[in-house]
C-alpha positions as CSV (number, residue, x, y, z in Angstrom):
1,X,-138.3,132.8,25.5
2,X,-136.1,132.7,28.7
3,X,-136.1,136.4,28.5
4,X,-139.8,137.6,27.6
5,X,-140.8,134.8,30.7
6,X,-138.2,137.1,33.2
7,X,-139.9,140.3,32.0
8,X,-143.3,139.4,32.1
9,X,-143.0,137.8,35.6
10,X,-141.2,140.6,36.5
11,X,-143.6,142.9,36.3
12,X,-146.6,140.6,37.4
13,X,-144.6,140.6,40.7
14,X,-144.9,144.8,40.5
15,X,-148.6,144.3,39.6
16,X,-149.3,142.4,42.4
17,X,-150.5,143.5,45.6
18,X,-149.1,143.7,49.1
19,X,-151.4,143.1,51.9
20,X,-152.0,146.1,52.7
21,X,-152.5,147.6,49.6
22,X,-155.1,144.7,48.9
23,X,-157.0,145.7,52.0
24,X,-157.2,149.5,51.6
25,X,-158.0,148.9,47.6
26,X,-160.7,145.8,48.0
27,X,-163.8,145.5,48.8
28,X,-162.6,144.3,52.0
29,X,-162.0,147.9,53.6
30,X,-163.0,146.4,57.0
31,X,-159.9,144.9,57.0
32,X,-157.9,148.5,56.3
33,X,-160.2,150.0,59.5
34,X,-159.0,147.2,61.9
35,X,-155.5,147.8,60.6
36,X,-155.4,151.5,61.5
37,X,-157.4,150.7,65.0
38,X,-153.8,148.5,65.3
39,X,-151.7,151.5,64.4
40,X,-154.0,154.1,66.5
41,X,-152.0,153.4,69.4
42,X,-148.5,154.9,67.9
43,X,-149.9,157.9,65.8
44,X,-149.5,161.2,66.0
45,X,-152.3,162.9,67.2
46,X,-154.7,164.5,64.5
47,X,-154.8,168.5,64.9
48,X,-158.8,168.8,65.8
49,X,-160.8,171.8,65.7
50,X,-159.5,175.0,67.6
51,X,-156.4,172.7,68.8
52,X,-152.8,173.5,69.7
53,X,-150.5,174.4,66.4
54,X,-149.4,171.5,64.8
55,X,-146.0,170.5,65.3
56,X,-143.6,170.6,62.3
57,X,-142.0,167.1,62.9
58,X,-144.7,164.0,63.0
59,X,-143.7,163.1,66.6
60,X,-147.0,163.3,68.9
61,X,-144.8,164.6,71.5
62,X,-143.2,167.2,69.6
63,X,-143.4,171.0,71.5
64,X,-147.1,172.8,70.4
65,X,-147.7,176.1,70.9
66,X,-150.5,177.1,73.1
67,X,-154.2,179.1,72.3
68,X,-152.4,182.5,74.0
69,X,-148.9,183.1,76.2
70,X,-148.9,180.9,79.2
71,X,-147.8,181.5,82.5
72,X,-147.4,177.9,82.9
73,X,-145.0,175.5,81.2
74,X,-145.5,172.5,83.7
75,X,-147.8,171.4,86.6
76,X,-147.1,168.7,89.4
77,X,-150.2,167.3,90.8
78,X,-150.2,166.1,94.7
79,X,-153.0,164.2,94.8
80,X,-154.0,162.9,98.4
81,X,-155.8,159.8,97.5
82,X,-158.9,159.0,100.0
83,X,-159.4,162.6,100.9
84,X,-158.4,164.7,103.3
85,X,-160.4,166.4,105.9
86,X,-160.8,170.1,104.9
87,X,-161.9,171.0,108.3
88,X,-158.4,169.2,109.4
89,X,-156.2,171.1,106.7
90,X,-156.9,174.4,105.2
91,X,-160.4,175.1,106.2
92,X,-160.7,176.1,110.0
93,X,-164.1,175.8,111.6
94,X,-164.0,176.7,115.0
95,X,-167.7,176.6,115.6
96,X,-167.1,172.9,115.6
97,X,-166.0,173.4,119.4
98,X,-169.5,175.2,120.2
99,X,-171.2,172.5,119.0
100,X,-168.9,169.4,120.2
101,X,-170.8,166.6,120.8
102,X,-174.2,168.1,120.0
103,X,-176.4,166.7,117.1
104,X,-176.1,169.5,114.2
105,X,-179.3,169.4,111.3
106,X,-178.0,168.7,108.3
107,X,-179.7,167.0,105.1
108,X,-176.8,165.9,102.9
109,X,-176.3,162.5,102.4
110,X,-173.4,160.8,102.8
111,X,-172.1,157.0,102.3
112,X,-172.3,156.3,106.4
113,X,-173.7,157.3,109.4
114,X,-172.4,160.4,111.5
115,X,-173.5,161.7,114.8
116,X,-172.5,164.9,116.6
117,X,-170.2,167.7,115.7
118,X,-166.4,166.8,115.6
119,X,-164.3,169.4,116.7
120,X,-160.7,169.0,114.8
121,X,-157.7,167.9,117.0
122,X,-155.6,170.2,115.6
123,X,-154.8,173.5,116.3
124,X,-155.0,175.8,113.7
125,X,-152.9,179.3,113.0
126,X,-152.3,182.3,110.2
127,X,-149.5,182.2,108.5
128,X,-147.8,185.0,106.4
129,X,-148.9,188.4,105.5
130,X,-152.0,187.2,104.8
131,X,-152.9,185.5,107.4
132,X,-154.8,182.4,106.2
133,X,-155.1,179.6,108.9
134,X,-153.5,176.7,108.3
135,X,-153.6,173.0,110.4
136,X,-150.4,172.3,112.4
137,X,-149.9,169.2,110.5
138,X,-149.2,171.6,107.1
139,X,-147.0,174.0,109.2
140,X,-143.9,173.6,106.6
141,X,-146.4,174.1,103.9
142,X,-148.0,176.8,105.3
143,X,-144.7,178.9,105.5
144,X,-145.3,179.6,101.5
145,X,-149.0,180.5,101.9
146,X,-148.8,184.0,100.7
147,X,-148.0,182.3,97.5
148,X,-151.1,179.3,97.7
149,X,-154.4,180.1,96.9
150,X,-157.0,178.0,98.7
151,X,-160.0,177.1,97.3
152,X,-162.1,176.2,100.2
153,X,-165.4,175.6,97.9
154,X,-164.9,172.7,96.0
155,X,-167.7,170.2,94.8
156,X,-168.0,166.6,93.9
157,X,-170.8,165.1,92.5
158,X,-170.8,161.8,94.4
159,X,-169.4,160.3,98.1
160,X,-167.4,157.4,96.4
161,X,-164.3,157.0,95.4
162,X,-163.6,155.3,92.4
163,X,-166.4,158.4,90.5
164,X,-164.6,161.3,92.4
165,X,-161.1,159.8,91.6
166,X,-162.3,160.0,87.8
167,X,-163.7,163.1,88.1
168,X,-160.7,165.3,89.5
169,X,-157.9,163.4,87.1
170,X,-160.5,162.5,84.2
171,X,-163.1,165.4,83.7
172,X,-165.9,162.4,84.2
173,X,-166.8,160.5,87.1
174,X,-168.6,157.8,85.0
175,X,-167.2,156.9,81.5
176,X,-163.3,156.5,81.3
177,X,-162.5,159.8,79.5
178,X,-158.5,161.1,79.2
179,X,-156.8,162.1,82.5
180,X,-155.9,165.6,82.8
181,X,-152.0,164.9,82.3
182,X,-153.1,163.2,78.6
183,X,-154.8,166.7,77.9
184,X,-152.2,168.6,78.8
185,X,-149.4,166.5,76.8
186,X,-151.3,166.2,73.9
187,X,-152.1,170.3,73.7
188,X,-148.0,171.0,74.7
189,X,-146.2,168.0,73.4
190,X,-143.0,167.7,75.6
191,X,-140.0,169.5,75.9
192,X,-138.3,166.6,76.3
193,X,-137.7,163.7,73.0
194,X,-136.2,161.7,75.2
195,X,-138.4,161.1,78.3
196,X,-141.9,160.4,78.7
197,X,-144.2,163.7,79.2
198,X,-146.5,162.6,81.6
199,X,-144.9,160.8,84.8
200,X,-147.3,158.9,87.3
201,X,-145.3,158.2,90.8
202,X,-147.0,156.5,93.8
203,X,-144.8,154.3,96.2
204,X,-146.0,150.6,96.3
205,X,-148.1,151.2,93.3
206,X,-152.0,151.6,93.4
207,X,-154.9,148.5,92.5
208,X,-155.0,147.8,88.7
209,X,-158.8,149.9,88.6
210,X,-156.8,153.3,89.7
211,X,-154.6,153.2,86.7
212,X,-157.4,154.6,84.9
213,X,-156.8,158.0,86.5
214,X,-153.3,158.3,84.6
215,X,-155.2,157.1,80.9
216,X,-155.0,158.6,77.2
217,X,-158.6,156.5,76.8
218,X,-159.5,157.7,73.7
219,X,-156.3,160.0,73.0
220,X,-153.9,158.2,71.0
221,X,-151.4,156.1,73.7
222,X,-148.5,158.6,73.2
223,X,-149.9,160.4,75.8
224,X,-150.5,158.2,78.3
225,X,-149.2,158.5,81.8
226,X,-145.9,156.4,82.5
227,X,-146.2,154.7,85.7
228,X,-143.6,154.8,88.2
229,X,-143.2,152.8,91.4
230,X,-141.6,155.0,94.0
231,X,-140.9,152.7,96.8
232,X,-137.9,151.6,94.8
233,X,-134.4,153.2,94.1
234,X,-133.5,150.7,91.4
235,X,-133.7,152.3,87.8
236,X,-135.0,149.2,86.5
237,X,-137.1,148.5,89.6
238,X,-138.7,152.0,89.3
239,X,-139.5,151.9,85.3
240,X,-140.3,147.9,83.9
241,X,-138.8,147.3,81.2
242,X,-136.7,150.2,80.9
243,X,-133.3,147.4,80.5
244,X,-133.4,144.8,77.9
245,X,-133.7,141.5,79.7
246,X,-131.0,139.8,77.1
247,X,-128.6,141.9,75.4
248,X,-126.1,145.1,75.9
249,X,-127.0,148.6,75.2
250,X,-124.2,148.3,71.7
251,X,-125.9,145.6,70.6
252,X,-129.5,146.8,71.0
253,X,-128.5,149.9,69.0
254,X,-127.1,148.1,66.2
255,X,-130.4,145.8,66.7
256,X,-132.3,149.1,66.3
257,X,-130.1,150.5,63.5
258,X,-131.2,147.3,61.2
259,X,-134.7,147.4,61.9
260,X,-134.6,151.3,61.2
261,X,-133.0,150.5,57.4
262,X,-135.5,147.8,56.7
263,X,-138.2,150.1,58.3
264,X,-137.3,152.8,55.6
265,X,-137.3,150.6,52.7
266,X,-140.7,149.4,53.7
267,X,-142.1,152.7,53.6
268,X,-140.5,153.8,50.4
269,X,-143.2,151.3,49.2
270,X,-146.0,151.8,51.6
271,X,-146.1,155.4,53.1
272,X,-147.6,155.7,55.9
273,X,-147.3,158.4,58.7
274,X,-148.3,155.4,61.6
275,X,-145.6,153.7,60.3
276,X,-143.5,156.2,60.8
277,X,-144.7,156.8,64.6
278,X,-143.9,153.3,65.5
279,X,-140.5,153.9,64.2
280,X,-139.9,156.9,66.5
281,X,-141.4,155.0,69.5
282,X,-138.7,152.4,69.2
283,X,-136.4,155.0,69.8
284,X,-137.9,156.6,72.4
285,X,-138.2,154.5,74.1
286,X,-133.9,153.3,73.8
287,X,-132.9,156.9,74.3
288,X,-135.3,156.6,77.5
289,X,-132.9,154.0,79.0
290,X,-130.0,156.7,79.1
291,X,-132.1,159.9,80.0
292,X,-134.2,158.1,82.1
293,X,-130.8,156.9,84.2
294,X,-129.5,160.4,84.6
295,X,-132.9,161.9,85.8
296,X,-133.9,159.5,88.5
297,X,-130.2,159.1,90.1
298,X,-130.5,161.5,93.1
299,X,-127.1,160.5,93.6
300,X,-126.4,163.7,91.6
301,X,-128.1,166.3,93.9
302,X,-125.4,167.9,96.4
303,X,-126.3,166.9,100.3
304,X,-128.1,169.5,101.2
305,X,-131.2,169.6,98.8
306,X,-131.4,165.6,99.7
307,X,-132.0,167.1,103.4
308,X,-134.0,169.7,102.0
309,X,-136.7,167.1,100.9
310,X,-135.9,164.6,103.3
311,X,-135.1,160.7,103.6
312,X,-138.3,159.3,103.3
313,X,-140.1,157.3,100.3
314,X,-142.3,160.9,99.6
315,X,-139.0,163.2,100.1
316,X,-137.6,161.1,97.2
317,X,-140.4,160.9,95.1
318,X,-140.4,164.5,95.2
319,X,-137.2,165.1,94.5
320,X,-137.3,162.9,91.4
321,X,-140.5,164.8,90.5
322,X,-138.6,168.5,90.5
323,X,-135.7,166.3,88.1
324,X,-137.9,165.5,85.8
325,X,-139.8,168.9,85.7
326,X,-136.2,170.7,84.7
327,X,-135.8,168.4,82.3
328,X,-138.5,169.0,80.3
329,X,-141.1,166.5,81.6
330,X,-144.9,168.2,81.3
331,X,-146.6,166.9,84.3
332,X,-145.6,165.1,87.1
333,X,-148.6,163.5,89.6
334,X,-147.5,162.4,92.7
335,X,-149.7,160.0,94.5
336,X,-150.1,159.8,98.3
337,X,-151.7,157.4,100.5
338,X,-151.8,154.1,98.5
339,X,-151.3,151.6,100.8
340,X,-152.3,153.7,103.9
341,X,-155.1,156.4,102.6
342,X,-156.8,159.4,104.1
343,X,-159.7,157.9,103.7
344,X,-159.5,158.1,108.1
345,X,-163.2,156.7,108.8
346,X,-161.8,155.7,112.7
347,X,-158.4,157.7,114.4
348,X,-158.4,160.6,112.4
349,X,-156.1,162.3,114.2
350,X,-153.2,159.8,114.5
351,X,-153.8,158.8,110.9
352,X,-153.7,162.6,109.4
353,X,-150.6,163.2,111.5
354,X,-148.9,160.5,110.3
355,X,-149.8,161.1,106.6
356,X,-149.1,164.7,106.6
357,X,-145.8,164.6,108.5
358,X,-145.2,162.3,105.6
359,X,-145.4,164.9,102.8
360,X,-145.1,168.6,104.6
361,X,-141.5,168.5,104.2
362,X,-141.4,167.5,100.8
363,X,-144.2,169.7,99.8
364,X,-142.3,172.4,101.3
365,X,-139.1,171.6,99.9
366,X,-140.1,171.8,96.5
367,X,-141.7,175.2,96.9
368,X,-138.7,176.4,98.0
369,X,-136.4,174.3,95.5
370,X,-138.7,175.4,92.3
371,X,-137.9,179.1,93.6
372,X,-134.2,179.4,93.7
373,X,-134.1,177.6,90.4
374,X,-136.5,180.0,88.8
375,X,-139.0,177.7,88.1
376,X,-141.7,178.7,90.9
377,X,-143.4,181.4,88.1
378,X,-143.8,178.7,85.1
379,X,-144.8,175.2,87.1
380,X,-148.3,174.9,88.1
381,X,-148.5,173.0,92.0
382,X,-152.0,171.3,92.7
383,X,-152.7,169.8,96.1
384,X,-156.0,167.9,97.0
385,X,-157.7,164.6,97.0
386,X,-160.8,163.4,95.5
387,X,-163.5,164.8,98.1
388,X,-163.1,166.1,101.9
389,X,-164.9,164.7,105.1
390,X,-168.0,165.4,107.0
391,X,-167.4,167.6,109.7
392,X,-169.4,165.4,112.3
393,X,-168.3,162.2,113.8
394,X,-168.6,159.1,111.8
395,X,-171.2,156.1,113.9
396,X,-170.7,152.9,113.8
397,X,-173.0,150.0,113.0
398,X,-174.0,150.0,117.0
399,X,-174.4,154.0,116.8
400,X,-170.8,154.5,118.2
401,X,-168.3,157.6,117.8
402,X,-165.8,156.4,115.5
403,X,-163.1,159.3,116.3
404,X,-163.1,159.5,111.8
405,X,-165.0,161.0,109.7
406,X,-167.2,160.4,106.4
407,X,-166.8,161.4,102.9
408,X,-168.2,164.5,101.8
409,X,-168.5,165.6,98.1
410,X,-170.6,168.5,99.3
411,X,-167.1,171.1,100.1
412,X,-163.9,170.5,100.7
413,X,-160.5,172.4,99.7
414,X,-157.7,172.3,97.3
415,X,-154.6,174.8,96.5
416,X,-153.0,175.8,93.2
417,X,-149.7,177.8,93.5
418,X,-147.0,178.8,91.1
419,X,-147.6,179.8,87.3
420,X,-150.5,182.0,86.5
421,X,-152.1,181.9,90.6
422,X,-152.4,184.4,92.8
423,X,-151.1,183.2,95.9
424,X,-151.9,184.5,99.6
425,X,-155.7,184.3,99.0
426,X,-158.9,182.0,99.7
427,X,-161.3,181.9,97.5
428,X,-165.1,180.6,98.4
429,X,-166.3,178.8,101.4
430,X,-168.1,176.2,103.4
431,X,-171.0,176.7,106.0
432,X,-169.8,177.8,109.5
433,X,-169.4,174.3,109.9
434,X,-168.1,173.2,106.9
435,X,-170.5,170.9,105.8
436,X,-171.5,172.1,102.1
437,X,-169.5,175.1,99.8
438,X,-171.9,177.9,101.0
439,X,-169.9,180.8,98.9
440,X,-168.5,180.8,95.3
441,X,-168.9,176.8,95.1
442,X,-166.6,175.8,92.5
443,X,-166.9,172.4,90.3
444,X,-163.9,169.8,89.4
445,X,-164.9,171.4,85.7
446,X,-164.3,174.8,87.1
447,X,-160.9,174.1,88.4
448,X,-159.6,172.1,85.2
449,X,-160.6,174.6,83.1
450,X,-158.6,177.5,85.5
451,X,-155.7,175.0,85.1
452,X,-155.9,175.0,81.5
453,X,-156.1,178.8,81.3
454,X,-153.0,179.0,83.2
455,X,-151.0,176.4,80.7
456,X,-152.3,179.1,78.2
457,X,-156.2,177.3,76.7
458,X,-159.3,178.6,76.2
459,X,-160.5,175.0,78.0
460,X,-163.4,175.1,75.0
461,X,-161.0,174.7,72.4
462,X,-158.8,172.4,73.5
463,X,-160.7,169.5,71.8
464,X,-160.0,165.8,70.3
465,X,-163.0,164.7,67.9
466,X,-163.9,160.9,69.0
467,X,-167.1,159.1,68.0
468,X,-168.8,162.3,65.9
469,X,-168.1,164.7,68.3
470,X,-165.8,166.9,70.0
471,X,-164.2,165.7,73.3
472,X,-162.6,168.4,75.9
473,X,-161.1,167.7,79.2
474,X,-164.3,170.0,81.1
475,X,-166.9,168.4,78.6
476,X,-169.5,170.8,78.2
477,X,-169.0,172.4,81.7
478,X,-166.2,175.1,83.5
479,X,-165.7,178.3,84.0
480,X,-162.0,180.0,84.9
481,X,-161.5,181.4,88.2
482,X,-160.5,184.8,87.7
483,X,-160.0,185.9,90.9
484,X,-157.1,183.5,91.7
485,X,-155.5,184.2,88.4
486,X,-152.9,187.0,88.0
């Protein structure tokens, strides 16, 4: 009787469900919805309509081949948070000195008060064969401008920050939609296993409502920005948690090596592909802790490309920005003006100075850096901010010149180089005195989807399906700037 009790238990144990079988088989399939909300997070993304190739490997950051041939492989975003003055930078107006200090007609509406025209401080001259005009305070930068294009017609849609900041790294400036890096990693994937793809850098860090600007939102979280906190030169000050708090790098592989066998008999009995994601992010993220070591030790780069970017906090960000770029990283923002921004309402001329002295060098260096390694023709380099600045004075509450200016969504600039640009060209303009794009205005849809083109998508394919309906990075919006494509 022993015998027939063994067997028949036996195989009432193999009749018997596991949880998780219960849940997708019952009734109760609520319960297997909210399970795969729980293993969203770690799956690889679905292929949606008119995407990227699938990869052949399950990773989410596996390599994808593009819609066509790209000329870009990689961008690196300097984004100049609290925007810059156009009409300071890359858009010279000097009918702003015929009209100093005289009341100009304008009917745009901005956040503040402004009163009279507001000649800029700084002197402004061509550069290159081409001749664009260029601020003083970009005069490293603007030794390369024959291979920038400016886009001096750029349009937000509000005077704010926190909607413009969506807009330019989101697509939207009022629901939280996937930044622009998240796009761009899930339709490539990453070169590199062993890294993350998408690298967010900004010294001192930035207030817990700006990390939405480096988001996967609805994307599955593999291709989320990483953050990175510049300001430090400690590996495990730079990344948290990129060191096990407890035990030695042997024993956390053998750790991992256990988990991995139990992990593959689980699965043997309950296949499931985010199971299998979860896996791989484990070891991600311990191959990370070597990889990660090697890229951001600067250490390793001879003397004279050190002094090529410079000593300072942006110098080094940079420099660990170009790193991970040759290692296979897909985009790289770098963040300036966190804990002092150019959003220069009062002393706008000692407080652009300062900020751009802080990042012309590096800027420069990296053009120069990107073209003796032979990387200049496949990286994509954006520079701007969120929105520009009114080209009249800014009042205070008692009707007083504030020596600043105000946001102003209506026109500002912004410059793509590298991959797929045309360099040594402007393209559109403001008004004479640069209050509104009067010529070729171009929208943050239009530039994303130019961006995309150059990365090698037709910006209306390149979609994620979300709620009942297909998501893309320009919405429903964009059109490619030819002209400033080659």
């Amino acid at each position: 009787m022993s015998a027939v009790a063994d067997r028949f238990r036996t195989h009432a144990l193999q009749l018997t469900p596991n949880r998780r079988s219960a849940l997708v088989s019952s009734g109760l399939g609520i319960g297997s919805l909210a399970l795969a909300d729980l293993l969203h997070a770690d799956s690889p993304s679905p292929v949606a309509p008119g995407s990227p190739t699938a990869p052949a490997n399950p990773a989410a950051l596996a390599p994808r081949q593009p819609h066509y041939a790209p000329r870009a492989k990689r961008v690196i975003h300097f984004f100049l948070n609290g925007g810059p003055s156009h009409v300071d930078t890359f858009d010279p107006k000097p009918m702003l000195a015929r009209f100093s200090n005289r009341t100009v007609a304008d009917n745009l509406l901005t956040e503040r008060k402004t009163g009279a025209a507001f000649p800029s401080p700084f002197r402004f001259r061509r550069y290159g064969q081409s001749g664009i005009e260029v601020s003083e305070i970009f005069a490293r930068t603007a030794a390369h401008i024959d291979d920038i294009a400016v886009i001096r017609s750029m349009q937000a849609q509000v005077p704010n920050h926190e909607p413009s900041l969506m807009l330019m790294n989101c697509g939207d400036s009022v629901q939280p939609r996937p930044s622009a890096g998240a796009w761009v990693l899930y339709g490539l994937g990453s070169e590199n296993q062993n890294l993350p793809g998408f690298v967010s850098m900004c010294p001192g860090g930035l207030p817990i409502k700006d990390t939405e600007n480096w988001q996967a939102a609805f994307l599955p979280g593999a291709f989320q920005g990483t953050f990175v906190d510049s300001q430090h030169t400690e590996l495990k000050r730079l990344i948290e948690n990129i060191e096990h708090p407890q035990i030695a790098t042997p024993a956390q592989r053998r750790q991992l090596d256990l988990l991995a066998r139990l992990n593959q008999q689980h699965r043997h009995t309950r296949p499931d592909p985010r199971l299998e994601a979860r896996i791989q992010s484990f070891e991600l993220a311990f191959r990370m802790q070597r990889d990660a070591s090697e890229a951001f030790d600067l250490s390793r780069e001879p003397a004279h490309i050190q002094a090529l970017y410079g000593s300072g906090t942006h110098g080094r960000q940079t420099l660990i920005a170009r790193r991970l770029l040759e290692r296979g990283v897909r985009y790289v923002q770098l963040w300036h003006g966190a804990g002092q921004p150019w959003d220069n309402h009062t002393n706008i001329e000692s407080a652009h100075r300062n900020l751009a002295a802080q990042i012309d060098q590096p800027i420069a260096a990296l053009l120069a850096d990107l073209k003796q390694r032979g990387m200049f023709e496949d990286t994509l380099i954006l520079w701007g901010g969120e929105f520009g600045r009114t080209p009249t004075v800014e009042l205070s509450a008692d009707g007083k010149p504030q020596s600043g200016r105000d946001h102003n969504h209506w026109g500002f600039s912004v410059w793509l180089a590298g991959g797929g640009i045309r360099g040594g060209q402007t393209w559109g303009a403001t008004d004479e005195l640069g209050f509104r794009a009067a010529e070729n205005p171009v929208s943050v849809h239009d530039l994303h989807a130019t961006m995309l083109h150059c990365l090698g998508f037709d910006h209306k394919r390149l979609t994620y399906r979300y709620a009942g309906r297909d998501f893309r990075l320009t919405d429903v919006h964009g059109s490619i700037i030819q002209q400033i494509c080659t």
